[in-house]
N, C-alpha and C positions, 0 to 999 in steps of 0.2 A: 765654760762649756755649757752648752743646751742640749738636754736629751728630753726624747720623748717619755711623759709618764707612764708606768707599765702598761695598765689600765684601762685613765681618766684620760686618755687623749689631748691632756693636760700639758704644761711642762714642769720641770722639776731642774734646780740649778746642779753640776757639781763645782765645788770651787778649790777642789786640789784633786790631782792624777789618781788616776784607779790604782789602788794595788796589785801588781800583778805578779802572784805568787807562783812558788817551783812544786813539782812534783807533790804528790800525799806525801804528808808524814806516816808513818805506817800504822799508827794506832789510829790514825782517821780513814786512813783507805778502806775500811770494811763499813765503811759508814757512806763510803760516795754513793748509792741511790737511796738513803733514808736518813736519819739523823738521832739527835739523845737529845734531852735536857738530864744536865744532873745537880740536882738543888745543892748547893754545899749549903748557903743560911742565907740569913735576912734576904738582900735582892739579888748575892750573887749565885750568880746560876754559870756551868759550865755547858755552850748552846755546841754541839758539833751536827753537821746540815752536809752532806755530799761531799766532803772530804777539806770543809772549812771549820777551822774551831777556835770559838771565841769564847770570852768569857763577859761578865755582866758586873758592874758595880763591887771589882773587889775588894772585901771586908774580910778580915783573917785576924781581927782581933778576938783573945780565949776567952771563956766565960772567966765574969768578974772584972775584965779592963774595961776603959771607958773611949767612950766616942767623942770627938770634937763634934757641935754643934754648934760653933760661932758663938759670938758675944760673949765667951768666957762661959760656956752652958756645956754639961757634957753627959752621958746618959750610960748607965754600966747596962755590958752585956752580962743576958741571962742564959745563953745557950751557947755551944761547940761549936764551930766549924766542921764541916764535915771532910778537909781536907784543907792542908796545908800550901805555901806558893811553891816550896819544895815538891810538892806533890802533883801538882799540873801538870798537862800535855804541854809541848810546843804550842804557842798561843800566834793566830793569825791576826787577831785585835782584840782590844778591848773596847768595851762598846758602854760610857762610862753618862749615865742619867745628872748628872751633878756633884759636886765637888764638897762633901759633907763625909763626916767623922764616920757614919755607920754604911756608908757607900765607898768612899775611898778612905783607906787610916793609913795610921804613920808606918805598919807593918807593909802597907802595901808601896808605897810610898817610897819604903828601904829595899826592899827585897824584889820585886818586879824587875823587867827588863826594861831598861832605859830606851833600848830602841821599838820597843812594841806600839803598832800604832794605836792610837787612842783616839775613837769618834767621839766628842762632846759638845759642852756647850763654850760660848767662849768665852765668860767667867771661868768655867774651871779651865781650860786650853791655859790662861792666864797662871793661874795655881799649878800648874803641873809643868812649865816649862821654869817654873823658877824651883820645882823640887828635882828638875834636870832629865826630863822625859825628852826626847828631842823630835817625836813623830807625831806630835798632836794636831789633830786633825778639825776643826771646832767647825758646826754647824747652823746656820741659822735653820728655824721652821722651815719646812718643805723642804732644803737641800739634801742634798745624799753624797754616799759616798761609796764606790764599787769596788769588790773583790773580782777579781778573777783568778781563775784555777782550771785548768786542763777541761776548757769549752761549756764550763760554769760560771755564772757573774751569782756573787751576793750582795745587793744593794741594799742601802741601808739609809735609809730617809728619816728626818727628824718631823718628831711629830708638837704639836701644843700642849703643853702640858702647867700646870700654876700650882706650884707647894706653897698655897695656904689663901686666904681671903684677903680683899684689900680693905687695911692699906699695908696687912700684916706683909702681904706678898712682896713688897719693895722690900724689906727688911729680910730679905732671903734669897739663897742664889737661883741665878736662873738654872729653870730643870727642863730634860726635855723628855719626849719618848721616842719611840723608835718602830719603824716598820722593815721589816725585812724580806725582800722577794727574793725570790730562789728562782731564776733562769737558767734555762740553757735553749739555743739554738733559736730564740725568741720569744719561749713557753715557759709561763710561769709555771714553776714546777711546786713552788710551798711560798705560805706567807706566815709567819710569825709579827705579833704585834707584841709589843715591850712597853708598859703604861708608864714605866720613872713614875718620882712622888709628884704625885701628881693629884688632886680634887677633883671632881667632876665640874664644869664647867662648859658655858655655851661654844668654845672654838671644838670641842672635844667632837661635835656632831660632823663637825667637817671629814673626821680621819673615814666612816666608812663612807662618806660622799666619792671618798678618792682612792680610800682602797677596801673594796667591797669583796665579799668571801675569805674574811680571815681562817686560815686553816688550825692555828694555834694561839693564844693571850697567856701573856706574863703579868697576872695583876697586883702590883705595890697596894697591900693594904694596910693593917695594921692600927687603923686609927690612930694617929702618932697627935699627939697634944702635945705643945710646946707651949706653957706659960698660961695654959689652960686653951691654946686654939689650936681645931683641928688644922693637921697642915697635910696628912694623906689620908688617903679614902677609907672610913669605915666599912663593917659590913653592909647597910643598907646603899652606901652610892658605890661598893666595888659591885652588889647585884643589877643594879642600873648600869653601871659601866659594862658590864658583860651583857645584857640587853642590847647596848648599845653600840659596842662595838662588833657584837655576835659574829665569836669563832664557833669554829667547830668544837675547840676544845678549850677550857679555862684552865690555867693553874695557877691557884695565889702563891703570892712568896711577900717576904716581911710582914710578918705578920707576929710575930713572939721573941724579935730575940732581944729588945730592948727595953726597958724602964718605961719610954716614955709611948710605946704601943699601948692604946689602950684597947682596941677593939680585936681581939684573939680569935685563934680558928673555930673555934666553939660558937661563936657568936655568928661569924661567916656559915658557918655551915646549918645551923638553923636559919638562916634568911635565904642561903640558898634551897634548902628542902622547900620553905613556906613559897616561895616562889616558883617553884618545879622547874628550877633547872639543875637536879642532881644530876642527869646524865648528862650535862653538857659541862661539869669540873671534875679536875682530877685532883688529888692531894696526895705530894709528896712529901714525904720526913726527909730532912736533913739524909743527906748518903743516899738517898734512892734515885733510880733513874726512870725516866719515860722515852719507850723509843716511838717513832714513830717512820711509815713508810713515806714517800713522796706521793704527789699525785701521780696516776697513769697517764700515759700518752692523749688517751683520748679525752680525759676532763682538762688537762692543760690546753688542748688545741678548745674546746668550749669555752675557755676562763674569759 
């Protein structure tokens, strides 16, 4: 199927059926005209938007287990989860940046719901129908994939993203990011941007080409070194990355819970002061949430 891009006047492919979900579930219905992020740790975040709710890169491994990071590499967590899978809402998707130890683990893997749909790339699509997930959904760049719910769509487009430098990059799964518009009635009502591990890199210029006015950014930072190379974005290119993608609002995530993070909040947050964008990030601890309202009627009908 061809549909029009929100926006870019563009097109954008889908290459599996919308989901088309039943009534709120009741913990989300007080959320249908604004939404949360609630950081549990590293990249996973719990996103609920107008009575849709998803989650992000589930990781539910305790402080002190370890993460699979391919080639027999594995990296022990230093921090809690801030909630258990026991502990989640009814989940409408999962919205999964790449198929690695500290993004998806073996916890999650066991204990998740086999039929929960899962947008990713199709490397991991590959990985997760053989740990018996059966809704996986695998995107190439630029495709999407839509929610619908009671005269809301949540589309979900895969963005460019590269976890590490070449020719390190071949030796690493594909990653992607993600954008998310929030419609109804043909008006974009919110956009969230979702960076996955990802580097700064020259395709990254493309994302606000196509989707301009981000309302909210999920930034992967952490500095993560594997073998001594970086393979996600430090402080200095996550402040470039937020220049360059300029939301309204930043919030980093991974950024401390692993061994192999080298670049911590502390260092983020000095380069973002030196740069003067303090009021444009927010930072959440582990357990905390950020609500936010949707746009009004009349900046939607501008967008």
């Amino acid at each position: 199927m061809i549909v029009s891009g929100p926006t870019t006047g563009g097109t954008v492919t889908e290459p599996h059926p919308a989901i088309h979900l039943t009534a709120d579930p009741g913990d989300a219905a007080e959320l249908r005209e604004g939404g949360s992020v609630h950081f549990i740790g590293t990249a996973t975040v719990l996103l609920r938007i107008a009575g849709f709710t998803l989650l992000t890169d589930p990781n539910f491994l305790h402080q002190g287990e370890h993460a699979k990071l391919g080639y027999g590499l594995r990296s022990r967590r230093l921090t809690e989860p801030s909630m258990s899978i026991e502990e989640l809402p009814a989940l409408d998707a999962i919205v999964l940046s790449h198929h690695h130890g500290d993004h998806f683990d073996d916890r999650a893997a066991e204990d998740l719901r086999k039929d929960v749909p899962i947008i990713t790339t199709r490397h991991a699509a590959t990985k997760l129908r053989r740990q018996g997930f059966r809704d996986v959904r695998p995107l190439e760049t630029w495709q999407c994939q839509e929610l619908r719910r009671g005269g809301w769509t949540l589309r979900l487009t895969s963005l460019p993203a590269r976890h590490g430098p070449q020719p390190v990059a071949a030796l690493l799964p594909e990653v992607m990011g993600t954008m998310l518009d929030l419609t109804r009635g043909g008006d974009l009502r919110y956009r969230i941007y979702v960076s996955g591990d990802t580097l700064l890199h020259d395709r990254l210029e493309e994302v606000p080409r196509r989707f301009p006015d981000v309302d909210l950014g999920l930034f992967h930072l952490g500095g993560t070194r594997v073998l001594g190379v970086l393979v996600t974005m430090d402080a200095a290119q996550g402040v470039r990355a937020i220049r360059l993608v300029d939301p309204d609002l930043a919030i980093p995530v991974h950024y401390d819970d692993y061994t192999v993070f080298r670049s911590g909040l502390d260092e983020f947050r000095a380069a973002v002061q030196d740069d003067g964008l303090a009021d444009k990030v927010r930072y959440l601890d582990r357990g905390e949430e950020y609500r936010f309202g949707l746009r009004d009627e009349l900046r939607a009908e501008g967008s």
